[in-house]
Residue, then its C-alpha position, 0 to 999 in steps of 0.5 A: x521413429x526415434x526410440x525415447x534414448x535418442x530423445x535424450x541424448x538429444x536433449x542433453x545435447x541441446x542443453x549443452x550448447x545452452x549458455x553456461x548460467x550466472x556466477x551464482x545461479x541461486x542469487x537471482x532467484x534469492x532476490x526475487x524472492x526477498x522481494x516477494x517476500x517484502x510485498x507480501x510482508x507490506x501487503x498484509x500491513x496494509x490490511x491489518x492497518x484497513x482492518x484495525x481501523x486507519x485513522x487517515x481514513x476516519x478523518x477523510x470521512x469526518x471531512x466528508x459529513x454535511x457542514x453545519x450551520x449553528x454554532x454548536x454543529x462548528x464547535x462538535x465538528x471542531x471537536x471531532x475533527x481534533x480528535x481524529x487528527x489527534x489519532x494520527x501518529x507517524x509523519x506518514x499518516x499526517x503526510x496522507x491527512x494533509x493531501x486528502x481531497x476533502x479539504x474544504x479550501x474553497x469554502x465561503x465560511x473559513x471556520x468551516 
């Protein structure tokens, strides 16, 4: 049975036949962890943009409601859609509004 010096000393040696690290060892880990750092800085973003209300999601359910069909259900749509547009502020939101799927590109009214 080996006595927990020998152990040891075995270790050390194995770590010593080990390659030697990098030039900078703290640097791998101080990439990675301002890359940690950046997701969770964007994650918590993302919810408080969720939370606070994101105006591309407004417009995607004022794009969702049923069509109207008299002529003042076009014009109190027209009127909440543009205000819902009117929300939206950066090139990326408008970037998100213009690819939403609930565009209704395919119906027979085009005042729709």
């Amino acid at each position: 049975m080996h006595s927990d010096n020998e152990r040891t000393n075995s270790a050390m040696q194995a770590i010593r036949l080990l390659p030697p690290g990098a030039a900078r060892p703290g640097r791998p880990r101080a990439v990675w962890g301002t890359a940690l750092l950046a997701v969770a800085v964007l994650l918590a973003a993302a919810r408080g943009a969720a939370a606070n209300g994101d105006p591309v999601e407004d417009l995607r359910q004022a794009l969702r409601e049923v069509p109207p069909t008299d002529k003042a259900g076009y014009e109190a749509r027209k009127k909440n859609l543009k205000m819902k547009a009117d929300k939206l502020e950066s090139i990326v939101d408008l970037s998100r509004a213009m690819v939403l799927p609930d565009w209704r590109y395919v119906d027979r009214d085009p005042d729709l």
